[in-house]
N, C-alpha and C positions, 0 to 999 in steps of 0.2 A: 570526375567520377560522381554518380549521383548516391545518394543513403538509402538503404533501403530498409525496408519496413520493420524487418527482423531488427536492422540494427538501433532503430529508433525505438525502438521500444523493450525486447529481452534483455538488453543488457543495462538499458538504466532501471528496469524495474530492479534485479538482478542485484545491481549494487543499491539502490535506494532501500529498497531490504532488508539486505543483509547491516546496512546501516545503522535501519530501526531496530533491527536483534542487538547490535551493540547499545544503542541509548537504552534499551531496556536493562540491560549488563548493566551502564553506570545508573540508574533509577534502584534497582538491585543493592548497588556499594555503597549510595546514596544514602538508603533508607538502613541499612545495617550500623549505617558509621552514626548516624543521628541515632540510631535505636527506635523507629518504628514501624509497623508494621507496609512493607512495601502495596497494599492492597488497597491503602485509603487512596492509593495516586488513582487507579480504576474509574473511581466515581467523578474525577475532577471535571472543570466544565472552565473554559475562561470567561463565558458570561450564563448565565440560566438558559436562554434556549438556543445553547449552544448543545451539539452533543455532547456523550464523555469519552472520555478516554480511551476505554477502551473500544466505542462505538469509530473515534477516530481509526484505529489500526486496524478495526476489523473493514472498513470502508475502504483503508488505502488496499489490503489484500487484494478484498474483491476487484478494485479498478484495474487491475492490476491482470488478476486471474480471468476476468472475464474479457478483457480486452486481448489476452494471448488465446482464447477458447475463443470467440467472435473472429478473429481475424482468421485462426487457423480452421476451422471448422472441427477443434477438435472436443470433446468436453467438459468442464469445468469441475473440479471436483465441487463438494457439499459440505457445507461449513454449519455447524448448530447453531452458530451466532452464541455460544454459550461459555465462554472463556471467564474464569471466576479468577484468574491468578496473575502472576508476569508472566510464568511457569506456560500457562494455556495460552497467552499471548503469544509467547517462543514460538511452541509448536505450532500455532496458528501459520506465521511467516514461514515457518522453513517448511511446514507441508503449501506452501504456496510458491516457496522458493522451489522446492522440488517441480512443483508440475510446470513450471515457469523454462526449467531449464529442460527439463524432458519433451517440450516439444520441439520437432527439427526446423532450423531456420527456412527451408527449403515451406513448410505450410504455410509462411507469413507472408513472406517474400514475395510478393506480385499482388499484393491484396486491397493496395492503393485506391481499384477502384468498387473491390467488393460490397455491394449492398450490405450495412449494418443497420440490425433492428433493434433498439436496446428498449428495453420494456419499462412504463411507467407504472407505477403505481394512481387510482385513478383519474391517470390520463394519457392518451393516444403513445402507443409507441414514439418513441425517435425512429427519423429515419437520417442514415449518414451512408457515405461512402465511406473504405476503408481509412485514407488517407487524415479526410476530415475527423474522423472517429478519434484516430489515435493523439491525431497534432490541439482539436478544438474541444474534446470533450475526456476523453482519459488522464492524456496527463498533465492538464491546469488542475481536475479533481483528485488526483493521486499527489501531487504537489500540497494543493491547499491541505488534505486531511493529515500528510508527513509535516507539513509546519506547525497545523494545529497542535499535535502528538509532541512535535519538539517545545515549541511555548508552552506547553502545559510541563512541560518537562523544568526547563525553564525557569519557569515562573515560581516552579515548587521547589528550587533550589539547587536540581542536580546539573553538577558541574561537566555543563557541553558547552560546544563551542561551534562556532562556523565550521572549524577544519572535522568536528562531527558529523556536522551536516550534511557536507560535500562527499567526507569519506577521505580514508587516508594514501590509494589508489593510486 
C-alpha cells in the first residue's frame, strides 16, 4: 500500500501541534512553580542570531499552514505575527490546528506531482513539485523550528522529555 499525501503530512502536523500546545502547558507550570513571569521565555534565543522563541512557533505554524494551503489549493488563514503571551502562542496553534484539520483529505491526496511555488523574500521563488515540497522542504523546516522551541524550552528548565516530544499517542 503506498502513503499518501494527506497522510504524510495532516496527521503529523496535527499531533506535532498539539504537542507544542502541551510544552507550552508545562513552560506555563514551569514558570508558576519557580515564580516568574512565563513571558521572558518569548524573547529566548539559543545563540544571538538565532531567532526567538516565539519567532520559532510562529514559523513551525506557518510550515505547517501553508504546506496544507499549497498542496490543497485551499487558503491559508493570516496571522499578525503579533503574539505577546503563551496565551497568544495557544491560540496561534489551535487556529492553525483548526484549519489544518478542516481541510478534506480528498484536496491533498494526489498532489505528489502539483507544481509548488513558495515565495522568497528577495529572491526568486522555489519551485517544487508536490511530493518534493512536503518530504524536502516542509517538514525538515517544521521539525528543525519544534526542536528549536523544545531546546529553548529545555535549556530554560522546563521539565520535558523525549516521550513530550514524540507525544503520548
Amino acid at each position: 500500500m503506498t502513503i499518501s499525501m494527506h497522510s504524510a503530512s495532516t496527521p503529523v502536523f496535527l499531533k506535532m501541534l498539539r504537542n507544542l500546545g502541551l510544552w507550552l502547558d508545562a513552560a506555563e507550570a514551569h514558570a508558576a512553580a519557580k515564580k516568574f513571569d512565563p513571558s521572558v521565555l518569548l524573547t529566548t534565543r539559543l545563540a544571538p542570531d538565532m531567532l526567538p522563541f516565539t519567532r520559532q512557533i510562529q514559523i513551525a505554524c506557518d510550515s505547517a499552514k501553508f504546506c496544507v494551503a499549497r498542496l490543497s489549493g485551499a487558503e491559508a488563514p493570516k496571522f499578525e505575527d503579533n503574539e505577546a503571551s503563551i496565551a497568544d502562542l495557544k491560540k496561534r496553534i489551535a487556529a492553525t490546528v483548526d484549519f489544518i484539520a478542516s481541510v478534506p483529505a480528498a484536496q491533498i491526496d494526489g498532489t505528489e506531482s502539483k507544481p509548488i511555488e513558495v515565495p522568497m523574500r528577495g529572491a526568486p521563488a522555489l519551485q517544487f513539485d508536490g511530493e518534493t515540497y512536503l518530504k524536502h522542504f516542509v517538514l525538515p523546516n517544521f521539525y528543525f523550528h519544534l526542536t528549536i522551541t523544545y531546546a529553548l524550552l529545555r535549556h530554560n528548565g522546563v521539565d520535558l522529555g523525549k516521550r513530550d516530544f514524540l507525544g503520548r499517542e
